[in-house]
N, C-alpha and C positions, 0 to 999 in steps of 0.2 A: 767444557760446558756446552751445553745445549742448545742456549741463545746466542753463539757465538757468530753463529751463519747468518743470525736472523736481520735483514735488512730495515729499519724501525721506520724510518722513511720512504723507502719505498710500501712499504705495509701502510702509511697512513695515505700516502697519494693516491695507492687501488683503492682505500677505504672511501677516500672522496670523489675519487671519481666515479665510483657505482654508484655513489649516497646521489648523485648529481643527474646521472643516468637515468637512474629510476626515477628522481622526483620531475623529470620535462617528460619521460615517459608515460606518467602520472598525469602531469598537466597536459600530453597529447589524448592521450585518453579521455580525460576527462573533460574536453572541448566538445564532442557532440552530443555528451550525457548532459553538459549544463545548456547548450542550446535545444533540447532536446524539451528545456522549460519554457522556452520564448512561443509566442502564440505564432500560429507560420501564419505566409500569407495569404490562405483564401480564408484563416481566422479573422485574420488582421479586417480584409475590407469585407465578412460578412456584417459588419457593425456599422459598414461605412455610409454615410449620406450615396442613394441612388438618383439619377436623371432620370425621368423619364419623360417622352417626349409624345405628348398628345396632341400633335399640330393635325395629325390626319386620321383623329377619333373623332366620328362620325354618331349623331343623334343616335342611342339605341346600340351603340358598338361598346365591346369592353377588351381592357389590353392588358396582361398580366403580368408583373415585375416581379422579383426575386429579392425583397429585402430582410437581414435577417436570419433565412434560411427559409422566412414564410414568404405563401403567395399574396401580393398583395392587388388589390382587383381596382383597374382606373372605369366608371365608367363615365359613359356622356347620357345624363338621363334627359330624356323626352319631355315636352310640354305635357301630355296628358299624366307621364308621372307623375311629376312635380305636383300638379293639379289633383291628383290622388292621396298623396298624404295626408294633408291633414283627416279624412274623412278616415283613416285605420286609427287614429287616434286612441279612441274608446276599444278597440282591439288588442291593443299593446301594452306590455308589462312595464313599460320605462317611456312613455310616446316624448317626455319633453327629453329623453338623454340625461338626467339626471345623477348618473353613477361617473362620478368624473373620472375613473380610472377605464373608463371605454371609450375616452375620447378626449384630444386637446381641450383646453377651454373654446378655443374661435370655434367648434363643430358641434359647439353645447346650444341647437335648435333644429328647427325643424325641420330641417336638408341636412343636420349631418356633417355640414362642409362650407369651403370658404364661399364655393363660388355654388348658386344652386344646383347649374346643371353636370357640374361637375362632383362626383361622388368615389372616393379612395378610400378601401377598407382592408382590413385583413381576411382574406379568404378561408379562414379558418371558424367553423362554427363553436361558439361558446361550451357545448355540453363537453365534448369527448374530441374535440379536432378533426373532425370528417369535415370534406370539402361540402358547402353546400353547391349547389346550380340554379342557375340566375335563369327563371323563366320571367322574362319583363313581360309579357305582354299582359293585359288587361283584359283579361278571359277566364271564364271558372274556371278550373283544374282540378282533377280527382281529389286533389288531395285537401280544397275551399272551395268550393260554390261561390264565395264571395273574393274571388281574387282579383287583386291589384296591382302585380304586377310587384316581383320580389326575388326571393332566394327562398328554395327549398333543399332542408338537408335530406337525402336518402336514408343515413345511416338508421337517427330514431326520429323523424318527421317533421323536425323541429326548421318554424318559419319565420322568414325575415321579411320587412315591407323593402321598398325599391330606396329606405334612407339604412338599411341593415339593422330597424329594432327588430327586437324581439317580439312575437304574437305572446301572449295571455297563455297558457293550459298547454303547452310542449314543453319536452327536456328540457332545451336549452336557458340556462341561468339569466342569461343579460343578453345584450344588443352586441352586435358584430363592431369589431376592435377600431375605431377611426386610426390609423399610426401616425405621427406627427410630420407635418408636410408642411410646405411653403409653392407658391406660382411664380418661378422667374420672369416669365411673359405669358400669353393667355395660350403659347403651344409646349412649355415645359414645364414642370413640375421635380422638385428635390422631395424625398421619400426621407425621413429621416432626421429630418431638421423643419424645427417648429417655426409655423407663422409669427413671422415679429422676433426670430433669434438672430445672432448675428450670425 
């Protein structure tokens, strides 16, 4: 007969042992394809709460963090700015901040922010994400006769006062994004984590 030679146990121990082979070779394999779904880690701490340290921003000085993946702009605004607000009032699309999704609740007035002369935004303009530039001084400029000291975008012209609304009759939809922040002491600041969370 035919099957006389044929080993039936050996035949089923090769059969188990490739069956066993392949399936950790399977699960080797398949060990960087399923980490391969985990967020890595400059994902991990793009989302994460930022420090940042304003102990030696100076009136008129701005300092720029990285929350996010966005720029986010610390400045120290000046007593004449301060003193300039409310008078763009009747300028502005949004002057009291009214659109709660552009800003914590604590930055829903008229600075914008916890502390007045402290001001934290997203440096990204409303219309289309072009960087605007922060000309603070309080001098006409080509682009207002009546300036007060603000952020102008390049891209399509679009202006912000020195609290980041929005002017009246430019692209730009809404006022400049406040991100949710906290003040550990009056030289540090957390990016990312709201006033009054734990």
């Amino acid at each position: 007969m035919a099957n006389d030679g044929v080993d039936k146990g050996r035949r089923r121990f090769l059969t188990a042992t490739t069956a066993v082979v392949g399936g950790v070779g399977v699960a080797v394999a398949a060990i960087p394809f399923i980490k391969s779904w985990q967020p890595s880690a400059r994902a991990k701490t793009a989302g994460a709460p930022v420090d940042a340290d304003i102990s030696k921003l100076e009136e008129g000085q701005m300092v720029i963090y990285e929350w996010r993946g966005q720029p986010v702009w610390i400045i120290r605004r000046t007593k004449a700015q301060l003193d300039a607000l409310p008078g763009q009032d009747g300028r502005l699309r949004d002057p009291k901040s009214q659109n709660a999704d552009q800003q914590p609740k604590f930055a829903q007035n008229e600075y914008r922010s916890l502390k007045p002369e402290v001001l934290v935004l997203v440096g990204l303009c409303t219309h289309l994400g072009c960087a605007p530039k922060l000309h603070a001084e309080l001098k006409p400029e080509p682009f207002d006769a009546e300036w007060k000291g603000g952020f102008f975008c390049p891209c399509h012209k679009s202006r912000f006062d020195m609290a980041g609304r929005v002017y009246d009759g430019v692209p730009a939809p809404s006022n400049l994004v406040v991100p949710p922040y906290k003040f550990v002491d009056d030289g540090h600041i957390v990016i990312g984590v709201a006033e009054g969370a734990a």
